[in-house]
Each structure stands twice: as C-alpha cells, then as structure tokens.
C-alpha positions as CSV (number, residue, x, y, z in Angstrom):
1,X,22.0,-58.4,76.8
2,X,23.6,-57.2,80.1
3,X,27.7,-56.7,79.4
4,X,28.1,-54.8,83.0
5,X,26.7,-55.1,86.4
6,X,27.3,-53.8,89.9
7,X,30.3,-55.8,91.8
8,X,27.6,-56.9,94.5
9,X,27.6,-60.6,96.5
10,X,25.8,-63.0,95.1
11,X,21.7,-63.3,95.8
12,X,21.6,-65.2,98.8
13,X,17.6,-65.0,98.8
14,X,15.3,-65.3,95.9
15,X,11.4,-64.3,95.0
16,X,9.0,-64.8,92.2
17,X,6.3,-62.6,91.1
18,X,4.4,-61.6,87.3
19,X,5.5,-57.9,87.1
20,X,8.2,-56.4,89.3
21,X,7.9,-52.6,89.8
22,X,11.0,-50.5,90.7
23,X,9.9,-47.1,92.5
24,X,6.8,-46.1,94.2
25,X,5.8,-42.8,92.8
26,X,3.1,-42.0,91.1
27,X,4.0,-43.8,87.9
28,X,5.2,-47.2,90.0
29,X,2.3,-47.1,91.8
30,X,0.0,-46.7,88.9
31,X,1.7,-49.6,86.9
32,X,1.0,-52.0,89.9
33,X,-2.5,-50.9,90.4
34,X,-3.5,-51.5,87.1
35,X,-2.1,-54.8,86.2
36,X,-3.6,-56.3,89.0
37,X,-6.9,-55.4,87.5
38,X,-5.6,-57.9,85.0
39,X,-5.3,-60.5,87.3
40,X,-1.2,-60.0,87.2
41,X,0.4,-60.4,90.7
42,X,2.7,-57.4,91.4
43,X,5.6,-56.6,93.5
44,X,6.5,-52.9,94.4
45,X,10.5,-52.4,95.4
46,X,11.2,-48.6,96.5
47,X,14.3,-47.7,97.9
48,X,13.0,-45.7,101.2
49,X,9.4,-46.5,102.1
50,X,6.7,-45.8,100.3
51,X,6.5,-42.3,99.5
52,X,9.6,-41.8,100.3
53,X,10.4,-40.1,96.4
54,X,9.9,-37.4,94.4
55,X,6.1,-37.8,94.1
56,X,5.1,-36.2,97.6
57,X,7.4,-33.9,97.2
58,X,5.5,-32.2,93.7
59,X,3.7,-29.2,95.0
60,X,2.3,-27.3,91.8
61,X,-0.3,-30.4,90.7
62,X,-1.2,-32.1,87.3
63,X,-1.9,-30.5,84.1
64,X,-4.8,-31.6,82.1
65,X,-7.4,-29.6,79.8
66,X,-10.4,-30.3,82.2
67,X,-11.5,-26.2,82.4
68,X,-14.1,-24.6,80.1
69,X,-12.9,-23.4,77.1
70,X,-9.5,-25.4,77.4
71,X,-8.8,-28.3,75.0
72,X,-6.2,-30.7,74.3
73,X,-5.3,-29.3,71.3
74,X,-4.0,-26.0,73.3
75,X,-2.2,-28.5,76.0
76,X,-0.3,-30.0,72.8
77,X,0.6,-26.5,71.8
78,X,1.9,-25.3,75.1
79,X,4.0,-28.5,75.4
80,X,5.1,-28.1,72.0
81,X,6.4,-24.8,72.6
82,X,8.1,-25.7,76.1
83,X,9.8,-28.4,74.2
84,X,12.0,-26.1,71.5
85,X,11.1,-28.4,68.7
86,X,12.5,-32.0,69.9
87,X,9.3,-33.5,71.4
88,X,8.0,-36.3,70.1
89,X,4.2,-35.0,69.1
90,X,2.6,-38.1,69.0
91,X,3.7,-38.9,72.3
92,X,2.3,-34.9,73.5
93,X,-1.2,-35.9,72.0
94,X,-1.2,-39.3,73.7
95,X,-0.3,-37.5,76.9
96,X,-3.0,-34.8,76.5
97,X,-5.9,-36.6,74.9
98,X,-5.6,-39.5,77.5
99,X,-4.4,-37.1,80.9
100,X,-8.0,-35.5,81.5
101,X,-9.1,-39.4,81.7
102,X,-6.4,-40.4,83.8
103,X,-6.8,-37.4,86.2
104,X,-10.3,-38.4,87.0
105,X,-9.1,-42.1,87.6
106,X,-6.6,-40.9,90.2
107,X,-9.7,-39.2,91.7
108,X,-11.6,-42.1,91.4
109,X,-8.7,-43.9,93.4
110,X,-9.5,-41.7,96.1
111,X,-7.2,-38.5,95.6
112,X,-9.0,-35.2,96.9
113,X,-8.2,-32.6,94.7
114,X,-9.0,-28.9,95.6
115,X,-12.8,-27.7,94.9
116,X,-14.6,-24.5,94.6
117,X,-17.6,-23.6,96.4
118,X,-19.4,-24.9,93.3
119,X,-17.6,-28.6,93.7
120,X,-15.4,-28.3,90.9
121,X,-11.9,-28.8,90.8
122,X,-9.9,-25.7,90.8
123,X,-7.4,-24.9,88.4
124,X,-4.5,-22.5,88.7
125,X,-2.0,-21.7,86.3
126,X,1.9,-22.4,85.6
127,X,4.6,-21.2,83.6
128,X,4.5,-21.8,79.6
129,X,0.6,-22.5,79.9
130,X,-1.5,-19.8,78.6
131,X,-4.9,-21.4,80.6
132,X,-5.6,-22.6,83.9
133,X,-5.2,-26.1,83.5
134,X,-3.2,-27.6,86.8
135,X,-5.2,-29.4,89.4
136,X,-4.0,-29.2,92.5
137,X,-4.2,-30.2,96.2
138,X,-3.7,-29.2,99.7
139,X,-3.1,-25.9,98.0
140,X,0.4,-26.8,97.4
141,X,0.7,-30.3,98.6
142,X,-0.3,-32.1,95.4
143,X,2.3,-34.8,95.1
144,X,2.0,-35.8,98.8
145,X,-2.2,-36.1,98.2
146,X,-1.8,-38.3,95.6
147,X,0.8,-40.5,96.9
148,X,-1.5,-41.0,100.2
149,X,-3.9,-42.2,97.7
150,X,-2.0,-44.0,95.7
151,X,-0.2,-45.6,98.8
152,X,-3.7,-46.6,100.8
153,X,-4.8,-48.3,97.4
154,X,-1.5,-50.6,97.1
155,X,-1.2,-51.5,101.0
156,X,-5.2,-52.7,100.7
157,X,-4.0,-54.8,98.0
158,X,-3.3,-58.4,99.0
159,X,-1.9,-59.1,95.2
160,X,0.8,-56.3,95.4
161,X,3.7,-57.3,97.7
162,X,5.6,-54.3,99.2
163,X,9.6,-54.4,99.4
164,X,10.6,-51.4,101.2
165,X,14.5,-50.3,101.8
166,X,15.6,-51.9,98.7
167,X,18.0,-50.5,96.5
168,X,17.8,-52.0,92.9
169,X,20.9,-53.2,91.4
170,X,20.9,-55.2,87.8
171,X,18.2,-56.5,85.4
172,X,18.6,-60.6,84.9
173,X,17.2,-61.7,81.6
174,X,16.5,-65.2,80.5
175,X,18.3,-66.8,77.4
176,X,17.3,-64.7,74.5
177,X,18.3,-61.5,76.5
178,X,14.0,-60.8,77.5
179,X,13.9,-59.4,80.8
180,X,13.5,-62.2,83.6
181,X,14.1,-60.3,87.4
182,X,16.4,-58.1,88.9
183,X,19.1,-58.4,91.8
184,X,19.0,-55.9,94.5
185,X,19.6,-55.5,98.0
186,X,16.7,-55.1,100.9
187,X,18.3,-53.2,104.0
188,X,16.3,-55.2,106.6
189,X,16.8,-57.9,108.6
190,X,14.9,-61.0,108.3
191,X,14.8,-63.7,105.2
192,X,15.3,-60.5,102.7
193,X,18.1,-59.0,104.1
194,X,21.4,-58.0,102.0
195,X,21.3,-59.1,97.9
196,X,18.6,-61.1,96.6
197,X,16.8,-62.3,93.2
198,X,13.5,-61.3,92.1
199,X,12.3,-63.2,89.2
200,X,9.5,-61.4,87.0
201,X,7.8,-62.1,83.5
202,X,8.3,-58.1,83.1
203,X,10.0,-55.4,84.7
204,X,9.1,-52.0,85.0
205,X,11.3,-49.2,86.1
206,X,9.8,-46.5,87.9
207,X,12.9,-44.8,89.4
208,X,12.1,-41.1,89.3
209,X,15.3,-38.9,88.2
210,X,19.1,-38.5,89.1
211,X,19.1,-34.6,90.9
212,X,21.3,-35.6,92.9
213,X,24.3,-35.9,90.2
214,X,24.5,-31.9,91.3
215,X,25.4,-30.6,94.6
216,X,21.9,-28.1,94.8
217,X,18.7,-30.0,93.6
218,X,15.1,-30.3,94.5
219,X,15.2,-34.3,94.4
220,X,15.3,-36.5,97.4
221,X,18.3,-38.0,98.5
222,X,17.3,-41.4,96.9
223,X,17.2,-39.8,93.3
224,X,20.8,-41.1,92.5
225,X,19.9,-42.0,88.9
226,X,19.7,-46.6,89.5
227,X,17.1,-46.7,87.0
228,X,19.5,-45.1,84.1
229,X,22.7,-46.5,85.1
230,X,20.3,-50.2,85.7
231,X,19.2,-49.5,82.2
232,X,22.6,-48.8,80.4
233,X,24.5,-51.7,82.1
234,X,21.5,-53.8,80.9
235,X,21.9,-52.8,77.2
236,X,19.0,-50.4,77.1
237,X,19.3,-46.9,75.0
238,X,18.8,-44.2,76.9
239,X,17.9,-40.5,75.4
240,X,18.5,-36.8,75.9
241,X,20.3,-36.8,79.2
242,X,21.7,-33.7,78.4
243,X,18.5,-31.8,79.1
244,X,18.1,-31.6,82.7
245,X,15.8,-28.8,83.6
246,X,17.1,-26.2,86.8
247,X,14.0,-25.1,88.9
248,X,14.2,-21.3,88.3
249,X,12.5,-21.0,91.8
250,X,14.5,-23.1,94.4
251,X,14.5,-21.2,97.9
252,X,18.4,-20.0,98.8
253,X,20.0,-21.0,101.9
254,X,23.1,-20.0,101.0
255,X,26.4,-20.5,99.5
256,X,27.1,-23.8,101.4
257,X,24.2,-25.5,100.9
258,X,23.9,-28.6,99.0
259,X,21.7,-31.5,98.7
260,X,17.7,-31.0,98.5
261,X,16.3,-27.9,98.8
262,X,13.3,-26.6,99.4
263,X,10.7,-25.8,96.1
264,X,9.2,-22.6,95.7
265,X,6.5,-24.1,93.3
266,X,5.5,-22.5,90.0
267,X,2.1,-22.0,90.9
268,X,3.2,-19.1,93.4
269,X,4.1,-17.1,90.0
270,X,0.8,-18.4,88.6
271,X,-1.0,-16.2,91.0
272,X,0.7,-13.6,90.2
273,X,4.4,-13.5,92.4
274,X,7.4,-11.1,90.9
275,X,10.4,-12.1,90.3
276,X,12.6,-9.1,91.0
277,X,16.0,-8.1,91.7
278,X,17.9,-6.3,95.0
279,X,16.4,-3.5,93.8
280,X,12.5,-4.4,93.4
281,X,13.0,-4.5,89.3
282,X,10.8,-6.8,87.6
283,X,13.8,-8.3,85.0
284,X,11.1,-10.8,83.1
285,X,8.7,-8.1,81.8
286,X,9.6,-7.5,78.4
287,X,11.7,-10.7,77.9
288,X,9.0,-12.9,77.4
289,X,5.4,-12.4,76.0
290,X,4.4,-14.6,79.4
291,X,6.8,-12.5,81.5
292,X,7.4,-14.9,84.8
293,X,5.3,-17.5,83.7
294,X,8.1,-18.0,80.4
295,X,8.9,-21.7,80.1
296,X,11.3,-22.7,82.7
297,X,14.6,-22.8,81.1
298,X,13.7,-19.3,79.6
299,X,13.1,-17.9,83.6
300,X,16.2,-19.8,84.7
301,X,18.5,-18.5,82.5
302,X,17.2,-15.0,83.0
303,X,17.8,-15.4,86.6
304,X,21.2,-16.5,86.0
305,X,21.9,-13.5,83.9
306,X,21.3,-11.1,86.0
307,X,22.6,-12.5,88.8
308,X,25.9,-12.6,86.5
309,X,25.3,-9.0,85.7
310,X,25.1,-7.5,89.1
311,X,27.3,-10.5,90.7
312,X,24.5,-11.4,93.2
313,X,24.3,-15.0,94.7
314,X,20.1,-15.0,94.1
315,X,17.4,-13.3,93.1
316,X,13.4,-12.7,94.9
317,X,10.2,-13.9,94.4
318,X,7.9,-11.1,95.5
319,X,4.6,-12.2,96.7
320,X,4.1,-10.0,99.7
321,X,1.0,-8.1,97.7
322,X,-1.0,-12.0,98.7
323,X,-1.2,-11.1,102.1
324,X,-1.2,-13.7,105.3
325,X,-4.6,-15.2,104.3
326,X,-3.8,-16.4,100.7
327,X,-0.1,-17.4,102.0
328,X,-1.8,-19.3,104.4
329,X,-4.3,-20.7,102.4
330,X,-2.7,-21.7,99.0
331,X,0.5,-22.0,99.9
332,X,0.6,-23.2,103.7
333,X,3.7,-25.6,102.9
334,X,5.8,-23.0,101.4
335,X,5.0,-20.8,103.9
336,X,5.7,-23.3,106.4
337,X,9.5,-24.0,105.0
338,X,10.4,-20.0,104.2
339,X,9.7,-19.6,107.9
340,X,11.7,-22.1,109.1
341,X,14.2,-21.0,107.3
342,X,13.8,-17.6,109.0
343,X,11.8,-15.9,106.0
344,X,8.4,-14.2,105.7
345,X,6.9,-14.7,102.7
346,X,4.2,-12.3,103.7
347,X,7.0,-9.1,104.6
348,X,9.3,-10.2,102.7
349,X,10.5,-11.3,99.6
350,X,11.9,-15.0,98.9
351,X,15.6,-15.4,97.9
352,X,15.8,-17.8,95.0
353,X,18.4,-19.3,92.7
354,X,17.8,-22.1,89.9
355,X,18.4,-25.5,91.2
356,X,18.2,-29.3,89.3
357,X,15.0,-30.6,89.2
358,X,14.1,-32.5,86.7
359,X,15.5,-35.2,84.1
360,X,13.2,-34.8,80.6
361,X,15.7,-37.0,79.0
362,X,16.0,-40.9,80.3
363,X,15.4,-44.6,79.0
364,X,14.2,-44.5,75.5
365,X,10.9,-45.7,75.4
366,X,8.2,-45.8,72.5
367,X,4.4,-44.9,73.5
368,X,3.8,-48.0,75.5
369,X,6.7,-47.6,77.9
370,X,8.9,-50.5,75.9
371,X,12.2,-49.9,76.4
372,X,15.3,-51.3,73.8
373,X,15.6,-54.8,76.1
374,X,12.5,-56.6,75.4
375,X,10.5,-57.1,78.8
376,X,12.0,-54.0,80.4
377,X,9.9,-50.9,80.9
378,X,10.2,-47.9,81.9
379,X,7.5,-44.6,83.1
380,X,8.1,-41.1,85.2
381,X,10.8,-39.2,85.1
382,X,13.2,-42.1,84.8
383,X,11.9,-42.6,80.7
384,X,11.8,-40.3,77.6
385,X,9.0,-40.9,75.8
386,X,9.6,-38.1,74.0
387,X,7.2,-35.8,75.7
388,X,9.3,-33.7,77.1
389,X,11.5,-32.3,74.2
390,X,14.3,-30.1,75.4
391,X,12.6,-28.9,78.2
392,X,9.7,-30.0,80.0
393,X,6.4,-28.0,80.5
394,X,5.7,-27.2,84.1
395,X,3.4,-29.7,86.1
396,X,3.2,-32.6,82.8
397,X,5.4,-34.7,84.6
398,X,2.6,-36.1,87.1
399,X,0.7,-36.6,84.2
400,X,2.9,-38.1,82.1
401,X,3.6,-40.9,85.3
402,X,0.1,-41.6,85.2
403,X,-0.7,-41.6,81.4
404,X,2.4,-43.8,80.3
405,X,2.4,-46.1,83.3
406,X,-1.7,-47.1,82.2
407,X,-0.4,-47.5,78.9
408,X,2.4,-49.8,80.1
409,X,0.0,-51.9,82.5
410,X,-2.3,-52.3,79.5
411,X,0.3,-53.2,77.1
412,X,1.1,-56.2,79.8
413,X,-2.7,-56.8,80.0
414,X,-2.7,-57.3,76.7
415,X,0.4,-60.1,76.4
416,X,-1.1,-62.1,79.3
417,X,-4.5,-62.4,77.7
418,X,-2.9,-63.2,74.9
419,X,-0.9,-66.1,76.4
420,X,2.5,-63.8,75.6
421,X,3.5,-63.4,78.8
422,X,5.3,-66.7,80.2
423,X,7.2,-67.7,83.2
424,X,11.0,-66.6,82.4
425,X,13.8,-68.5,83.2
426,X,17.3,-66.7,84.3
427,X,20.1,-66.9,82.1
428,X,22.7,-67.8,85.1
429,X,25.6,-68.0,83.4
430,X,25.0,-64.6,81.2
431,X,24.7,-63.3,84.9
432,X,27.7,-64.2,85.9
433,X,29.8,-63.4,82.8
434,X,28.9,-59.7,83.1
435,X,31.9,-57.7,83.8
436,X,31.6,-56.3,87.5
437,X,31.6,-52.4,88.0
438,X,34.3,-51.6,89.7
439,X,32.5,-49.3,92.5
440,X,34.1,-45.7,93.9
441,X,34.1,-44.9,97.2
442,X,31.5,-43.5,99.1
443,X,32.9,-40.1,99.3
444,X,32.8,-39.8,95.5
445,X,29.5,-38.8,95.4
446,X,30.4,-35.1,96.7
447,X,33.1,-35.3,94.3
448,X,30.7,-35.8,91.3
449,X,28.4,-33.0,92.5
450,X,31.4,-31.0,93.0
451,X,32.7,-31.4,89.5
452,X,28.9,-31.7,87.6
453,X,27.7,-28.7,89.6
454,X,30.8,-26.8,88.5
455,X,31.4,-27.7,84.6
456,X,28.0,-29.1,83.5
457,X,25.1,-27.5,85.7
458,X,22.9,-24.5,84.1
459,X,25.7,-23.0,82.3
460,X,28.1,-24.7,79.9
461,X,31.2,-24.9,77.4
462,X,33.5,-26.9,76.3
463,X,36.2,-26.4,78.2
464,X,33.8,-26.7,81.2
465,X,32.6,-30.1,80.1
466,X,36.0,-31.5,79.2
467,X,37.3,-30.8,82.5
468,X,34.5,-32.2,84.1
469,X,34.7,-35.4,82.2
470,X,38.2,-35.9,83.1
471,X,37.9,-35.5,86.9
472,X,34.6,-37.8,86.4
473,X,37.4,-40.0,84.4
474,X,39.8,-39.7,86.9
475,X,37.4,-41.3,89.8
476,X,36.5,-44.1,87.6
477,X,40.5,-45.1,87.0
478,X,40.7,-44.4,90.5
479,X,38.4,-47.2,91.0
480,X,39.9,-49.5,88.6
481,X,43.4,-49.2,90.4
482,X,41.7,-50.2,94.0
483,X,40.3,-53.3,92.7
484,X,44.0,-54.3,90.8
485,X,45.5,-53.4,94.1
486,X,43.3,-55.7,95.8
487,X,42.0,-52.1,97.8
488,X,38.4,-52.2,96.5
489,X,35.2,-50.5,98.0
490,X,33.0,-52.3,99.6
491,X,29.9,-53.4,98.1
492,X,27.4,-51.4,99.8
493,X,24.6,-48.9,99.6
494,X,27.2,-45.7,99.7
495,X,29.3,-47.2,97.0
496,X,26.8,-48.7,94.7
497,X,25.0,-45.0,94.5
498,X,28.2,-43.5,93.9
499,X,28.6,-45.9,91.0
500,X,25.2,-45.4,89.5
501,X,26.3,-41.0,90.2
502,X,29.2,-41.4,88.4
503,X,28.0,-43.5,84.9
504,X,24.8,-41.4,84.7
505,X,27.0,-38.2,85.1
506,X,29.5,-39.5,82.7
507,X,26.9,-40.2,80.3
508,X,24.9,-36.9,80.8
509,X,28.3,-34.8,79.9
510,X,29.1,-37.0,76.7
511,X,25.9,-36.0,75.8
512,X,25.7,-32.4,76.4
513,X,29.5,-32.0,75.3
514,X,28.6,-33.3,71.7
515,X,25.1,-31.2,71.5
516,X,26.6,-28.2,69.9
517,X,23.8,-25.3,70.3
518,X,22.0,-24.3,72.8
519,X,18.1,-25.3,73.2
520,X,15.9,-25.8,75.7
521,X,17.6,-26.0,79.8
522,X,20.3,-27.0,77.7
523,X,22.3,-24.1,77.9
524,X,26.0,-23.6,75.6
525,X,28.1,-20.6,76.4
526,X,30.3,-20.9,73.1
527,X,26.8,-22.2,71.2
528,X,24.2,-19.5,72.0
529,X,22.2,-20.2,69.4
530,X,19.9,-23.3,68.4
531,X,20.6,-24.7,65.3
532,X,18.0,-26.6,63.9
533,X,19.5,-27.5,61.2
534,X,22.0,-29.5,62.8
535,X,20.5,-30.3,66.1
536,X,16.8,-30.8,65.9
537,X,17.0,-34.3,66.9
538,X,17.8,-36.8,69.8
539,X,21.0,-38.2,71.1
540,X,21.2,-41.9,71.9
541,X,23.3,-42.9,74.5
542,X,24.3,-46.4,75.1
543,X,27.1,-48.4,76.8
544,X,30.4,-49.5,75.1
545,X,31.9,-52.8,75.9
546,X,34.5,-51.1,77.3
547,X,31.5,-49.5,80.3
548,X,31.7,-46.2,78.9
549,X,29.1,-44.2,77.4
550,X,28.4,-43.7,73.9
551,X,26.5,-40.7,72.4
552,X,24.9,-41.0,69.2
553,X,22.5,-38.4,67.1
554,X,19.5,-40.3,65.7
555,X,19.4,-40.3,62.2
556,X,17.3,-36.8,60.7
C-alpha cells in the first residue's frame, strides 16, 4: 500500500473508466486495443500527445524469427547471450515464440512494414543476432510507422478515451491496497485542467524509460522515469535498475550537448558500417567473433576504451562505401539529421559516442505484466520481465511492448469474464495519510544529470557512485529544509519530474553501488570481472518507510 506520494493539490476533477493506461507507446497502445476487444472500456493518459514517446522515435524495427531458416529457438539463444546470464528464460521463450504472432497482428492493425519485390517483409540484421530477423519500416522510421498505426486504430475507437498532456502522479488503491485509479495532472484548460482522479478496476503502466536521469540520452524529454518512481512510492518492487544500456552509436554534437540526441540506429552496422577510429582503424575486428555487430554493451565499452586510450571525445561510424542511393534509401532519416547537423554520411564518416538509451531493468513483473501491488501492471520499457537480463538485445524491446502488453490485456480479459474484475472503491483516507514528497526545485534536474552522468553513466566505481549518491542526497535534504522553512517548490510539472529524476536516480545508484562485478552495460572499474558466483541474480529494489530506496539480491 502507498506510504509516499507526490506533494500535489488535491483532485479537483474526477473520471471513471475499466482499465486506465499510462503512456501511449507501442506497449500502451496495444494494452488499450486489446481489452476493448473484451468489451473493457479504456482510457489512454500520455504525457505529450500521442506519439509523443519513445516509440516513434525507434528506428532499427522489431525482431522476430519470421525468415527462412530462422527459428525461435536461435532468437532465445541470441537473447540469452545478450543478457550475460540474468534473463529470465521463460520469459525469452514467451517473447520469441509469441513475437512472430504479434508482429503480423501489428500488421494486421494496419502497420506497413518494408517488402521486397517478391511482397515479403524484409529483414536486416542487428548487433548480437547472428540472422536477419528485424522488420523494419520506412527504412529507418520503424517506431514512427507503427505508432501511426497504432495511433489511427485508438483515435477510431469510440471506447478508448484520449487524455493528452497529462503527467501521471500516484496510484490510489481501494481498501485492501488493489489498485483503484490514479491522480495526475492534465495541462489543459477546460473541466480536466490541473490535478484530477481517475478511477480504474486496473491500471497499467506503460511509461517507457528514465534517459533522461543523464545529461546525453536518446529518450525524449518526457522519459523522466514517473512510471518507476509511481511504482516505488506505491509499494511496487522494482528490478535491475542498475543495467541501463548506452547506445554505442549516438551521433556527437559536441562537448556541450545534453539532452536527446540523435540515434544512429544499429541497423546502419547491420549492413555493413565501420566503426573506426581518427585514423580509419577498425578497433572491433578481433574483439568480438561478431566484430561491430557485438552486443551493445560489448561495442560501447570498446568505444569508450579507446577513446580513453587516445583521449578522443568520439569515435566514427564509416559508411561512406553505401553510396548516396542506399543512404538515401535505407536510411533517409539518418541522413536527414547527420546533414542538419552539418555531416555527410555519404563523404564522410559519422562522429559517435555511447549515450543512455535504454532501461532493461524496471517494475518487477511476472509473465502477465502483474506487478507486486495487485491491480497494477506494467509493459515496455518501464517493466522487467526478465527478458532483458543485463543487457538488452538490440531491437526486442518493440517486441517485448507488444508481446507482454497482449498478455497483460488477456490476463484482464480473463478476470472480467470471470466476474474478477469489479468496480473499486478509493481508499480516501489511505490517500491522504501518505507522506507527501517533498519536491526539488526545477533546476535540480540538470543537477542530477550532472552528478548521474558524471559518477554513475557507462563507467563506474565506488568512489564514483558514493559521491554521486551524496550530492543526489544532498538535493533531497535540500528539499526537506524548504518545506520546514515554509520555502517549498511549487507543485508543478518542473518540480514533480525533478522528484520522480531524483528517486529513480537514487534508486538506480543503490543498486549499481551494491552490484559488485561487472556484467552486461553494467560496467565496474574496481570489479572488472563478472562473478557468477556471487552475482548471477537480480536486485530488488523497494522503498523504505523512511522514502528511500532499498536494494536487495533475490535469494540464489
């Protein structure tokens, strides 16, 4: 039951629906779609508009055995191997037997997926698969294909009702701590304007990830980590935030830069791109069987070393050996961005540097998307199911939206039929009784960047961890004065982001400060080596009564 919650005014509006879906990615989108085929009625919040997240923004595509010769079986393998022995394997073969399925749905739903002159869907390859196995679209618009199609099915949809520009802020449960609605506040005008109350039989988070906890990521702006930071106030166990996988490819704009940044997707090193150094040397061949196409925490870290080694600020991706027709056929978007940043792809090569990307740890969920709060779910990024491991394999996270959240929506399906699925009544009082948050100011947020980017990012120690956790202890006290001063933030979109920033980021460096080894994009300077013997499970983060974070390792 919820101990914490955001210092917020109280709900001045209120609205009821059956299943109440936060985010509207591929995995929100998918839950909503599907429980209305069982006759559920839906409502979608999302924090910009509709395909505002990370979704569009995926340009690589889905992975999914659907070529000759390719099975599950070798998918499993592959995500095995990405995953340096802490995946959950049940939840790979769930993800790979059920994917090739759920792909054709999604094409079914109206997503056009790129096809050869014989009709088929092309497949191009990625790093740590060794077949062609990723669908794409657009050549390398994928996400933003499937969240037009996705999108046009929902807004078509009279049972799905749309609340855009709303920021999610606590999970309300009824009596017996069972999920019951959510607070959050709609930045409209109108009858939903500022805090409200949605009450729901179930809710489903949907949130994507928290990229930007670091000052360089490839998330959107709205990726501030609500669903994690909902989750633990809420009471929910959340797993593995220590593993948060660095884009080895992430276009360079310089020193200065911060905030999202511009992909350079996989697939270009698929077909066959270099990575190379100032001097032309190809540094992957002979580090990895796969060369560039390693898993990505084995090409990032490579790209950090020997930037380390010759004190360089980036590396290059050489693809000039395409030429202007493939550039501008395959990858027209990347193209499009490395030119108006005043590069040509086609002359020249890319500068690149590792960047956040991706969250494979998240809400601990078991194979139906349940989380630890009964009537709280969770699918995308913002979960673990366990299919990720330590590191997740490249393009399985749009399949992994789709697989889980049909699994969620038929879990529901399933309760309502079964008359298990009842109206909910809101535990008022346990509301209020939650200790408020005390909220930082706005301009923490670059602080936390500032300190995560420096002491926690790609590389890591000890001493680089503890002194991050005491400047990210330092804002929090800082907070905590303000209020007994009678000097405290205003409740607002700024400050209740910078809250969410600043418990996910304290919670993400308890973890990786206590994980001992190195494994996966989790990356120890004074713990080189992974120790299995020790290590080869999950930590288990949850909240203290005091608000802070807790880190335990499941039992082995």
């Amino acid at each position: 039951m919820s101990t914490h919650r955001l210092t917020a005014p109280a709900p001045g509006w209120t609205a009821a629906t059956d299943v109440v879906v936060v985010g509207s990615g591929v995995a929100g989108l998918t839950v909503a779609l599907n429980v209305r085929k069982a006759g559920l009625r839906a409502m979608v919040v999302t924090k910009a508009v509709l395909d505002e997240g990370s979704t569009r923004w995926a340009q690589g595509g889905v992975a999914a055995a659907l070529g000759e010769g390719d099975t599950p079986e070798q998918h499993l393998d592959d995500t095995l191997v990405a995953g340096a022995g802490v995946c959950d394997e049940e939840a790979v073969r769930t993800l790979v037997t059920e994917g090739p399925d759920a792909v054709r749905r999604l094409i079914a739903t109206g997503a056009l997926f790129d096809r050869g002159e014989d009709g088929e869907v092309l497949l191009t390859r990625e790093g740590g698969h060794h077949r062609r196995r990723i669908v794409h679209a657009g050549g390398d618009a994928t996400g933003a294909e499937i969240s037009r199609a996705l999108v046009a099915a929902v807004r078509t949809d009279p049972g799905i009702e749309l609340i855009e520009h709303a920021l999610v802020l606590d999970l309300l449960t009824d009596a017996a701590g069972h999920a019951a609605g959510l607070t959050l506040h709609v930045m409209g005008e109108g009858q939903r304007d500022g805090v409200g109350a949605v009450r729901a039989r179930a809710v489903v988070l949907a949130t994507g990830g928290m990229g930007q906890v670091f000052s360089a990521t490839t998330n959107p702006a709205v990726s501030t980590g609500d669903g994690v930071a909902l989750a633990l106030r809420a009471g929910a166990a959340v797993t593995d935030l220590e593993f948060v996988q660095f884009h080895p490819t992430v276009l360079w704009l310089g020193p200065e830069a911060e905030g999202q940044q511009p992909l350079v997707s996989e697939a270009v090193r698929g077909e066959g791109a270099h990575l190379v150094d100032a001097d032309g040397v190809r540094f992957m061949v002979g580090q990895h069987e796969l060369a560039e196409l390693a898993p990505r925490d084995i090409v990032a870290k490579a790209i950090t070393r020997r930037m380390q080694e010759q004190g360089a600020e980036h590396m290059f991706l050489d693809g000039r050996h395409f030429g202007a027709e493939m550039w501008e056929h395959r990858f027209p978007t990347i193209l499009a961005f490395c030119r108006a940043n005043g590069i040509d792809p086609v002359t020249e090569p890319i500068p690149i540097a590792p960047a956040a990307h991706f969250a494979s740890g998240g809400v601990r969920t078991d194979r139906h998307g349940r989380t630890s709060v009964p009537g709280l779910y969770a699918c995308g990024e913002v979960a673990c199911t366990g299919v990720h491991g330590a590191n997740r394999l490249a393009s399985n996270s749009l399949l992994e939206g789709l697989v889980f959240a049909e699994r969620i929506a038929a879990d529901l399906a399933g309760l309502h039929a079964a008359g298990d699925l009842p109206e909910r009544a809101v535990d008022v009082a346990a509301a209020r009784a939650a200790q408020p948050v005390p909220l930082p100011p706005s301009e923490a947020r670059a602080e936390i960047q500032r300190l995560m980017s420096r002491g926690a990012g790609i590389l890591r120690s000890a001493a680089s961890m503890a002194d991050t956790a005491a400047g990210l202890a330092l804002l929090a006290e800082q907070a905590r004065s303000h209020v007994a001063e009678e000097k405290p933030a205003d409740p607002r979109v700024e400050t209740w982001e910078a809250a969410n920033l600043l418990l996910v980021a304290t919670a993400l460096v308890a973890a990786a400060a206590q994980r001992e080894e190195t494994r996966g994009c989790h990356w120890r300077e004074d713990f080189p080596e992974r120790d299995d013997a020790h290590w080869r499970r999950h930590l288990i983060t949850t909240l203290a009564a005091t608000g802070g974070p807790v880190s335990t390792p499941e039992e082995q």
